[in-house]
C-alpha positions in Angstrom: 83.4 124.8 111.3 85.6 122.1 109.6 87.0 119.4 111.0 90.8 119.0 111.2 91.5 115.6 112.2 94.0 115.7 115.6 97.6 114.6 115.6 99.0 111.2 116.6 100.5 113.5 119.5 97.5 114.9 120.4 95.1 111.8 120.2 98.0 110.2 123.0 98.0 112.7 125.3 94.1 112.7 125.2 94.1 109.1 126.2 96.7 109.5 129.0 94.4 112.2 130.5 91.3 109.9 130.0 93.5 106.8 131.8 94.5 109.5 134.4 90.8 110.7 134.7 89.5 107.5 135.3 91.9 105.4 137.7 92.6 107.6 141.1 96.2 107.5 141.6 97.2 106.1 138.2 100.1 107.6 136.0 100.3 107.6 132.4 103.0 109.9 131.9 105.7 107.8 133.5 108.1 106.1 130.5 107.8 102.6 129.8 105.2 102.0 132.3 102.5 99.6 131.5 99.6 102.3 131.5 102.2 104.3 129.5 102.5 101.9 126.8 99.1 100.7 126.4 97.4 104.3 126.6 100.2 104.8 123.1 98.8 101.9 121.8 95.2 103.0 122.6 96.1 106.5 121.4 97.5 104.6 117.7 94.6 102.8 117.4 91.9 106.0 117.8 94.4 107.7 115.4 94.0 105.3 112.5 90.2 105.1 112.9 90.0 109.1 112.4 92.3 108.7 109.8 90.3 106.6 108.1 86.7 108.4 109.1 88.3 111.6 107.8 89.9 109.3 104.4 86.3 108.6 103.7 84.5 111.8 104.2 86.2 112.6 101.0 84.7 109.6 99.5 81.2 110.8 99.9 81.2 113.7 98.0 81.8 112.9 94.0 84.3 116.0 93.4 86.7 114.4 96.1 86.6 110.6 95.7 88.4 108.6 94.1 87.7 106.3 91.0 86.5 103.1 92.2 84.3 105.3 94.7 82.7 107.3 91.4 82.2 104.4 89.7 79.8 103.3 93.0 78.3 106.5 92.9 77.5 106.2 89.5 76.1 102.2 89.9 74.0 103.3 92.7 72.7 107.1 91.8 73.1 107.0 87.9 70.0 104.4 87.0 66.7 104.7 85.0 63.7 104.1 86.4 63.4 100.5 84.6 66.7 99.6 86.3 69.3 99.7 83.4 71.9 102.6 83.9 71.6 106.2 82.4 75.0 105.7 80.1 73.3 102.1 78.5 70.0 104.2 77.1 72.7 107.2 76.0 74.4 104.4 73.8 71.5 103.0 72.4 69.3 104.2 69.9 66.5 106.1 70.7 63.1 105.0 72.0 61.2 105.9 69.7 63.7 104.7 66.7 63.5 101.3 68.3 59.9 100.6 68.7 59.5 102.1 64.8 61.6 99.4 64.2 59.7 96.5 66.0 56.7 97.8 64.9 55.4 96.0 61.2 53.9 98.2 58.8 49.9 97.5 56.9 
C-alpha cells in the first residue's frame, strides 16, 4: 500500500477532532477562537514534518534522490575494503602494474 501524504486540509481537521476528543466540552470548529487557531497552527506544523518525512523517503532510494544525497550514498556505500573509494582504484593503475613497478629486478 503506498503512502500518500494527507492534505494541509485534512491534517487540520484531524487536529480539531483530536482537541475535541480530548477536552470535554471544547470547540475547535468555532472561527477565530483560540483552540481554533492554535489547532491550525498545530495542524501547519504536523503538515510540514510529513512533508518533509515524505521529501526524504525519496532520498533513500538512489534512483529518486537528489545529487548531493548520491554523492552520500556513494561516500558511505561505494568504498574498498582498505578504505579508499571504489572510483580512486578505477583511476589508478592496476595492482598488479603498480607493485611490478615497485618491485626491483636481480
Amino acid at each position: 500500500m503506498p503512502w500518500t501524504t494527507p492534505t494541509l486540509r485534512e491534517v487540520r481537521s484531524l487536529v480539531r477532532d483530536a482537541v475535541h476528543a480530548s477536552l470535554p466540552g471544547a470547540d475547535a470548529n468555532v472561527p477565530n477562537s483560540l483552540l481554533r487557531v492554535m489547532s491550525d497552527n498545530q495542524g501547519a506544523l504536523c503538515h510540514l514534518t510529513l512533508q518533509y518525512i515524505d521529501w526524504l523517503s525519496l532520498q533513500l532510494l538512489p534512483d529518486t534522490a537528489e545529487t548531493e544525497w548520491l554523492d552520500r550514498h556513494g561516500q558511505i556505500w561505494l568504498v574498498n575494503a582498505d578504505g579508499t573509494p571504489a572510483a580512486r582504484w578505477r583511476r589508478s593503475q592496476p595492482a598488479w602494474r603498480a607493485s611490478r613497478a615497485s618491485s626491483t629486478a636481480p
